[in-house]
C-alpha positions in Angstrom: -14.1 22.2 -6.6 -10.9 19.9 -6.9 -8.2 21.4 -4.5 -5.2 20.3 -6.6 -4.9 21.2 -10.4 -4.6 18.2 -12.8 -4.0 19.5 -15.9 -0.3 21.3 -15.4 -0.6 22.9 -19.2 -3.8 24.2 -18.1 -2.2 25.6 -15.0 0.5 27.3 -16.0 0.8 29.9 -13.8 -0.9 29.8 -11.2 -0.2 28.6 -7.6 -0.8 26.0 -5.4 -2.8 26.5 -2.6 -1.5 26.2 1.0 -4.8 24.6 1.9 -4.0 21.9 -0.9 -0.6 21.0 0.3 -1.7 21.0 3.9 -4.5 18.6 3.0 -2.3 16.1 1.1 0.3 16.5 3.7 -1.9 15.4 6.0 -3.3 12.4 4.3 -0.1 11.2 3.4 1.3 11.4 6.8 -1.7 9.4 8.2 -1.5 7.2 5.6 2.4 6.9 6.2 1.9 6.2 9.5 -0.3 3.2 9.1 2.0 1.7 6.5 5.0 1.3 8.6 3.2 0.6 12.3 0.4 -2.2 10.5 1.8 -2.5 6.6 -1.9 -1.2 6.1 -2.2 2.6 4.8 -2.2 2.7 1.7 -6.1 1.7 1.0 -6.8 5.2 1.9 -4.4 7.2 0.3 -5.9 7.1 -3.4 -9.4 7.6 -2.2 -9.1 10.4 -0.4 -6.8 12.3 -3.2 -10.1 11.3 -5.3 -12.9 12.1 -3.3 -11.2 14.7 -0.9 -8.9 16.7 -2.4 -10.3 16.0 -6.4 -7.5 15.2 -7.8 -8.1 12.4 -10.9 -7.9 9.0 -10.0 -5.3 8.6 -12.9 -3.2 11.1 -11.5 -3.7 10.0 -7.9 -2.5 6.5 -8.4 1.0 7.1 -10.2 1.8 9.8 -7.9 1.0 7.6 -5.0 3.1 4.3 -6.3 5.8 7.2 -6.9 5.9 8.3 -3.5 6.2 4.7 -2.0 9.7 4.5 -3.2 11.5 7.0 -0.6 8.7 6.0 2.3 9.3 2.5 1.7 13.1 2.7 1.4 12.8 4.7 5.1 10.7 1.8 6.8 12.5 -0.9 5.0 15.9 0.4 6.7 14.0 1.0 10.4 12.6 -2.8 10.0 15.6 -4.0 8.8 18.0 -2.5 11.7 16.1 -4.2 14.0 16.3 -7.6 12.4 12.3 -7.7 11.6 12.8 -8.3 7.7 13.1 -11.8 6.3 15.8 -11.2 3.5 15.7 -14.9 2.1 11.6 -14.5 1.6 11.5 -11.3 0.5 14.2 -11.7 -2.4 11.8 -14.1 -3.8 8.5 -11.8 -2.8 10.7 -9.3 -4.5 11.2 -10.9 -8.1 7.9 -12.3 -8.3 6.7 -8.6 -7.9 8.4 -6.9 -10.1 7.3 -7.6 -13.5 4.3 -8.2 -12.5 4.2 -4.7 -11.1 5.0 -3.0 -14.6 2.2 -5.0 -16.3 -0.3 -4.1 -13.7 0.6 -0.4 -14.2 -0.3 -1.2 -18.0 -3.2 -2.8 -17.0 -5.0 0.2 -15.1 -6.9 1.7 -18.3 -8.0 -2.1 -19.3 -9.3 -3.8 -16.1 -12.2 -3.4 -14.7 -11.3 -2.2 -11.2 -15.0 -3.6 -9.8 -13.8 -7.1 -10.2 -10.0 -6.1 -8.3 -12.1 -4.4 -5.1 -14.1 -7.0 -4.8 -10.8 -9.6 -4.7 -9.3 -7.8 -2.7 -11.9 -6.7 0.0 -13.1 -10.5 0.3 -9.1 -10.9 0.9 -9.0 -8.1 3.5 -12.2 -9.3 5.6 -11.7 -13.1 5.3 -7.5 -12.3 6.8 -8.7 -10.4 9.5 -11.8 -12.6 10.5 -9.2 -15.6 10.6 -6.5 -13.5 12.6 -8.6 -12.8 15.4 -9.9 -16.4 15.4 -6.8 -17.7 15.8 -5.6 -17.3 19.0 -1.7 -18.3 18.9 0.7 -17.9 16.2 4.3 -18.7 16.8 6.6 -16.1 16.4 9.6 -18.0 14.7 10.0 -21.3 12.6 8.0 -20.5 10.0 9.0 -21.7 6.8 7.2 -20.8 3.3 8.9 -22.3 -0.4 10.2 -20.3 -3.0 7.7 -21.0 -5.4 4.7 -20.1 -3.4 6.8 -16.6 -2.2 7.3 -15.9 -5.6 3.9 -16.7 -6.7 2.5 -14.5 -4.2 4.8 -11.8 -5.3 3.5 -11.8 -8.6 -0.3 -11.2 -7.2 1.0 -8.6 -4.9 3.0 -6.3 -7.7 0.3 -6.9 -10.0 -2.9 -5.8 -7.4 -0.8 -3.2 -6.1 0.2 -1.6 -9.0 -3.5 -1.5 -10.4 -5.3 -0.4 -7.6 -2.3 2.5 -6.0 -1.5 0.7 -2.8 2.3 -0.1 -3.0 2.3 -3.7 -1.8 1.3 -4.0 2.0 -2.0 -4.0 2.0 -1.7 -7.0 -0.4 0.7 -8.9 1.3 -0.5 -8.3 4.9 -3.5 -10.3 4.8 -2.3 -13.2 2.4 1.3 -13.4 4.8 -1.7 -13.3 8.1 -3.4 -15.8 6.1 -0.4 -18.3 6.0 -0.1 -18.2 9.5 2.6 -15.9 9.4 3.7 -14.1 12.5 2.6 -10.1 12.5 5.9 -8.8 12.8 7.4 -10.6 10.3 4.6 -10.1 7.5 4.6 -6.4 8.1 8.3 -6.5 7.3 7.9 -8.0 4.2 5.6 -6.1 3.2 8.1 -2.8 3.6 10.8 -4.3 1.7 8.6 -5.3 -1.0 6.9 -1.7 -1.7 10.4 -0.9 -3.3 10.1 -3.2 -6.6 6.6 -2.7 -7.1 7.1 1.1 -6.3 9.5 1.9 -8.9 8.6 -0.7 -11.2 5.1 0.7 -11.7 6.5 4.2 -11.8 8.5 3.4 -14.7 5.3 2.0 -16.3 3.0 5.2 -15.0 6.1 7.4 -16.6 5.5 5.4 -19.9 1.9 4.6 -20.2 0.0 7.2 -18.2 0.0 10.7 -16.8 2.4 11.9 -14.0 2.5 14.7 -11.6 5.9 15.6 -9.7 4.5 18.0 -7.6 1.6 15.7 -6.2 4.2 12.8 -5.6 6.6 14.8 -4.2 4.3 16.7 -1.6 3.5 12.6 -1.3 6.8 11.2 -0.9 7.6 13.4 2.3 4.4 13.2 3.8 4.6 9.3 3.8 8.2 9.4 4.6 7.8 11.2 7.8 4.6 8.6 8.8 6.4 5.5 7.6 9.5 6.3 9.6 7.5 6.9 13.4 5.3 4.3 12.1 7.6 1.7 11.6 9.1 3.0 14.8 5.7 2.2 17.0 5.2 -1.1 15.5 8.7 -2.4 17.2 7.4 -0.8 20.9 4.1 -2.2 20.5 3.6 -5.4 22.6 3.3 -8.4 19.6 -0.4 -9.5 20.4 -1.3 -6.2 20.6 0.3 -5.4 17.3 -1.6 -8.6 15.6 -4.9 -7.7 17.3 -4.6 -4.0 15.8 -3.7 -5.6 12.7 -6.8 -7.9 12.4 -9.3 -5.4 13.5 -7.9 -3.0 10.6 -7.8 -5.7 8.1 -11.8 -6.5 9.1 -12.3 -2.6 8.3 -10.4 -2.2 5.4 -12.2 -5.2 3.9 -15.7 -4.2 4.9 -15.4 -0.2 3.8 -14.2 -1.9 0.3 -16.9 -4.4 -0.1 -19.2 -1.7 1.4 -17.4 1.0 -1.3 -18.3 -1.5 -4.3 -22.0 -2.1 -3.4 -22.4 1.6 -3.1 -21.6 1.7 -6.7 -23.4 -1.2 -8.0 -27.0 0.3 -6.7 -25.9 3.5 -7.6 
């Protein structure tokens, strides 16, 4: 019995429960969390609306890209007070995002979301497994060009925006990938859930169906997460903060390769 009621018209009337809101507070608070201390978060925020609290996954999605805009602006101001954000990178992560983002929020009822998972789960695993192989990354110096930043911000907005997950997990393990220091990927990764946030809201607004309530319960949940989160990830040592990094990245990955053979044999 879904927790949450979809269908508002349908609703009129009645309440929400307290076990409901307590449940998708919770979720979005963990979730929250793991976004601003690792950038990573977001993979289980849409699930677990489907599967744990029964809310539609065409619901769950726009609600969830909704609620990345304040929780994003909140860790994007804590990383960027303490001089952790990139602005020359992510201005160009930023527009390559952006329209991208709107199209993939168009996209949702046209691709086939098998073929996405699978992207980016081999994407996931493959960053982590390379992470924790390599054993020294510098932490400054590191230089990437415009046109591969913007490039990448296109496949960021556009997998984001398709599959719920704001922009982090995305860019993480591409940024990791590049040889990227931690600190500075999971910075970039904040500032660039704002484009793709609001960009794929205006598209969910246009094209699909949207529930306030669910992604305002959202937006303060992850708020509160994102902000002690991105707190902890500037107290954590840095190889401890890449090591917790890589070993998330290697589960996230294999839970969403394991996820999508579940449903092939199924």
């Amino acid at each position: 019995m879904a927790l949450w009621c979809s269908a508002p018209r349908a609703c009129r009337g009645s309440s929400v429960t307290f076990a409901a809101l307590a449940l998708i507070g919770l979720l979005g608070l963990v979730s929250g969390l793991m976004i601003g201390c690792i950038g990573i978060g977001g993979v289980i925020l849409v699930p677990a609306l489907v599967f744990l609290a029964g809310i539609p996954i065409k619901i769950s999605i726009p609600a969830a890209m909704a609620a990345y805009i304040l929780s994003g602006f909140v860790a994007t101001a804590v990383f960027a007070r303490n001089k952790s954000i990139h602005w020359s990178m992510a201005l160009w992560l930023c527009a390559g995002a952006t329209p991208t983002a709107f199209a993939g929020a168009w996209a949702v009822s046209v691709v086939n979301p098998r073929l996405l998972e699978v992207t980016l789960g081999l994407l996931t695993f493959g960053s982590g497994v390379n992470s924790l192989r390599t054993h020294k990354i510098a932490e400054d110096g590191h230089t990437v060009s415009s046109i591969t930043l913007l490039a990448v911000g296109a496949i960021v907005g556009f997998l984001s925006s398709v599959s719920g997950t704001g922009g982090p997990l995305v860019l993480v393990p591409i940024l990791i990938s590049m040889m990227l220091p931690v600190l500075v990927s999971v910075g970039l990764s904040q500032a660039i859930q704002l484009p793709i946030a609001i960009a794929a809201t205006v598209g969910n607004v246009i094209y699909g169906e949207f529930d306030w309530t669910l992604a305002g319960v959202l937006a303060v949940a992850l708020t509160a997460g994102s902000w002690y989160g991105a707190k902890l990830a500037h107290s954590l040592p840095r190889a401890t903060l890449r090591k917790i990094v890589s070993i998330v990245l290697v589960i996230v990955g294999t839970f969403i390769l394991g996820s999508v053979g579940w449903h092939f044999t199924h």
